[in-house]
Structures are given as structure tokens and as C-alpha cells.
C-alpha positions in Angstrom: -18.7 -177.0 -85.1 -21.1 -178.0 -87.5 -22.9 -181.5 -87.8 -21.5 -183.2 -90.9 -23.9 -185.2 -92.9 -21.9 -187.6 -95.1 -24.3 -189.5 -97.0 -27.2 -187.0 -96.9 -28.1 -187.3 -100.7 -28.2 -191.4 -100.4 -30.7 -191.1 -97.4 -33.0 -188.3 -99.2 -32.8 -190.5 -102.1 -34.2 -193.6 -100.0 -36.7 -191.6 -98.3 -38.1 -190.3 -101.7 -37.8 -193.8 -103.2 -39.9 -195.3 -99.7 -42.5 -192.7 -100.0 -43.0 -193.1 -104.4 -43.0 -197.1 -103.1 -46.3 -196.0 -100.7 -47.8 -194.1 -103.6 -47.9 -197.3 -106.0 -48.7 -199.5 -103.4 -52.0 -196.9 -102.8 -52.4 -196.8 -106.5 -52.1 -200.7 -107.2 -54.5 -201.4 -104.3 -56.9 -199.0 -105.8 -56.8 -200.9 -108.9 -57.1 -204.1 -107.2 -60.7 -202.9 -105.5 -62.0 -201.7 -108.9 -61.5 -205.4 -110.2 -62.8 -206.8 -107.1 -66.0 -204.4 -107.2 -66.9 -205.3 -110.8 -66.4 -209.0 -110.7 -68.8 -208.5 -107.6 -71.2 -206.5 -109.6 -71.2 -209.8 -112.4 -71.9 -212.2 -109.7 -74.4 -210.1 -107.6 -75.9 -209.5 -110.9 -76.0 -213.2 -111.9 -77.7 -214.2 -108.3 -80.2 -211.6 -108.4 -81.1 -212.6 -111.8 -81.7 -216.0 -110.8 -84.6 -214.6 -108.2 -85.6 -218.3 -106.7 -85.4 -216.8 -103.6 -88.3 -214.5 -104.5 -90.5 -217.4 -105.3 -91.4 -218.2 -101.7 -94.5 -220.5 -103.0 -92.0 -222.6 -104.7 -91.1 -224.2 -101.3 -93.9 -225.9 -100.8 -94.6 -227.7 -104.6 -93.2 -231.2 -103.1 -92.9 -232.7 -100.3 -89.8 -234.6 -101.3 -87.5 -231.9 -102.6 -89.0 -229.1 -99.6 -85.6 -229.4 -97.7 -83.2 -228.6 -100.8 -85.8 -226.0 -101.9 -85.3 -224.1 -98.5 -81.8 -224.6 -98.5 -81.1 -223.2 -101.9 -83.1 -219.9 -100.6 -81.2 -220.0 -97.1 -78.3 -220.2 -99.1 -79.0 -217.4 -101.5 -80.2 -214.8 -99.0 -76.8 -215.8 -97.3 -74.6 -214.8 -100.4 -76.6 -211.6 -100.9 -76.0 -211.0 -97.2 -72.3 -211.6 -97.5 -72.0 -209.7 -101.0 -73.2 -206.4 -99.5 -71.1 -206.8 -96.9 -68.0 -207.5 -99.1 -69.2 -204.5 -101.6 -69.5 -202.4 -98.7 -66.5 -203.1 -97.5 -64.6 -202.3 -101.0 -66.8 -198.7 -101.2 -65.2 -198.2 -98.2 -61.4 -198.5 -99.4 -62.1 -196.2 -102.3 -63.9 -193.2 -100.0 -61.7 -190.2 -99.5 -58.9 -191.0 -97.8 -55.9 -188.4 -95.9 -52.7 -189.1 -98.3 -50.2 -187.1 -97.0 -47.7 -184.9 -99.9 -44.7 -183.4 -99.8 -45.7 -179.8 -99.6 -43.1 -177.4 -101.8 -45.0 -174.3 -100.4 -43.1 -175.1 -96.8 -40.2 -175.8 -98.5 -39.9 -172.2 -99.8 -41.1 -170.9 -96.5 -38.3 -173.1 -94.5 -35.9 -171.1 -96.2 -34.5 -174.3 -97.9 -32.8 -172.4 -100.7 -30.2 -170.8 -98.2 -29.4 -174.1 -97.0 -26.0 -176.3 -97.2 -27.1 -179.1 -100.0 -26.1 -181.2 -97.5 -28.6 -179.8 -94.8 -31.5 -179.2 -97.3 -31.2 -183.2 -98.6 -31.6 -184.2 -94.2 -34.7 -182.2 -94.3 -36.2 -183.3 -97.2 -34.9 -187.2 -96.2 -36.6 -186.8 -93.1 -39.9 -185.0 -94.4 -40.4 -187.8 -97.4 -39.2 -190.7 -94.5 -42.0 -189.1 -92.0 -44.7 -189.1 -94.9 -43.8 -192.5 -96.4 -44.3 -193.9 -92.6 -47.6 -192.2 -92.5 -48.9 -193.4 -96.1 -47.8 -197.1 -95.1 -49.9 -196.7 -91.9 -52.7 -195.5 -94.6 -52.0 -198.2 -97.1 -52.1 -201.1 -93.7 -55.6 -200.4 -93.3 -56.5 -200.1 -96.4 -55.3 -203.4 -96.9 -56.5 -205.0 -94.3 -60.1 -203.9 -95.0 -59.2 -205.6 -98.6 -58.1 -209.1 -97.1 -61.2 -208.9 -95.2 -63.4 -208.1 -97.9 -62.3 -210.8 -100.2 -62.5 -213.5 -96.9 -66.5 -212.5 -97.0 -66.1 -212.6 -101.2 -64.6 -216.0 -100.8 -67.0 -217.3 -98.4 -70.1 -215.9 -100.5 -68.8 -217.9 -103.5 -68.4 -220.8 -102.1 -71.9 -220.9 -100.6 -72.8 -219.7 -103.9 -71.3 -222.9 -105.6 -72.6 -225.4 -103.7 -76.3 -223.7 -103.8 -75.6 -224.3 -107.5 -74.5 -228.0 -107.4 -77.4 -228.3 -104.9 -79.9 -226.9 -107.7 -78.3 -229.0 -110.9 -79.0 -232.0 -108.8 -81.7 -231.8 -107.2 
């Protein structure tokens, strides 16, 4: 006796609609590191700009204001530091990656045409719910490599900030 699959269609459909779910979530991450990278690029390009850390004479013009002076450099080297690691980090999310696709070729060569609809919509459920599980495990790391990146971001602006209050007022 054959199986009977009863709501075939309705789990093929919830596959499909998981695995279409992964594909945004790759394509709306991807989107979210190009932001990242270029409001990186403005802020690298506005502390490189500033180049008091190239100055190493300036340290020793007074006495008085030596200790600020050398922190302000600490600080700076420190956010360039931290910015190549975060911009490294974001190259990294956007390098080839494996994204597994449905492939129609195997389709055609599983004989899937001579199939009972109700057979044909299992496999295809169970292909789309195998690659959806394997794009989420993709998208994870991706994402966690993002978090982490904009924990060293975060960090290298606020150092960044407080070099900058240091300099206005001192």
C-alpha cells in the first residue's frame, strides 16, 4: 500500500517559503555590510586625515599638556587598530561564500515528471527544507562575524570620541 501524503503541497509550500526567507535574510545582510563598510570608509577617512598621530615631535612641545598629547596618539593608533580589524572583518562577510540552490537539472534527472503530485511536492518539500537549513547555518555565521564586527566598530568610535573631547579641551 502506498504512503499517503495528505498535506504534501502545504509542507512544499513552507519549505519553499523557509528557504526564499534564507535568501533575503543573505541579501538584507549583504546590504547591511555595504552600509557598514562605507560609513567605515568616512570615519577611517576622517581619522587618517587628521594625521596627529604622525607628528611624533608634537609630544614633546610642553611639558604641561605631554600626557593628553600621548594619549590622543595612543588613542588614535587604537581606533586605526580596531577599524582594520572591523573592515576586515566586513571583507570577510562579503568573500565568496557556498549558497546552496535548488538544482532543476536533478529534478529532471529524478524522474520527477513521472511522479504522483503528491510524491513530487515531499521531494521537493524536503530538498527546499534541507537547503533552507543549510543557508540558515550560512547566514548564523555570517551574522555572527557582523555582531562582532560592529562590537570592534562600536568600541573604535567611542575611543574615537573621547580622543576628540580630549583634543577640543585640551
Amino acid at each position: 500500500m502506498p504512503v499517503e501524503y495528505k498535506s504534501s503541497e502545504q509542507f512544499c509550500n513552507a519549505a519553499k517559503t523557509e528557504y526564499e526567507n534564507e535568501f533575503e535574510r543573505n541579501t538584507s545582510l549583504d546590504g547591511k555590510v555595504s552600509m557598514t563598510l562605507a560609513f567605515c570608509g568616512a570615519v577611517l577617512f576622517f581619522l587618517i586625515k587628521d594625521r596627529e598621530y604622525l607628528d611624533i615631535r608634537s609630544l614633546w612641545r610642553s611639558d604641561a599638556l605631554m600626557i593628553f598629547r600621548c594619549l590622543c596618539v595612543l588613542f588614535q593608533f587604537v581606533c586605526l587598530i580596531l577599524f582594520g580589524i572591523c573592515i576586515f572583518k566586513l571583507f570577510r562577510i562579503l568573500m565568496p561564500r557556498t549558497y546552496f540552490r535548488l538544482d532543476t537539472e536533478i529534478l529532471l534527472t529524478e524522474t520527477l515528471p513521472e511522479w504522483d503530485p503528491k510524491q513530487s511536492y515531499m521531494y521537493l518539500g524536503a530538498r527546499y527544507s534541507k537547503l533552507a537549513g543549510e543557508n540558515h547555518n550560512a547566514n548564523e555565521d555570517r551574522s555572527k562575524i557582523f555582531k562582532d564586527s560592529l562590537k570592534f566598530l562600536l568600541i573604535a568610535l567611542l575611543i574615537f570620541c573621547f580622543n576628540e573631547v580630549i583634543k577640543l579641551n585640551f
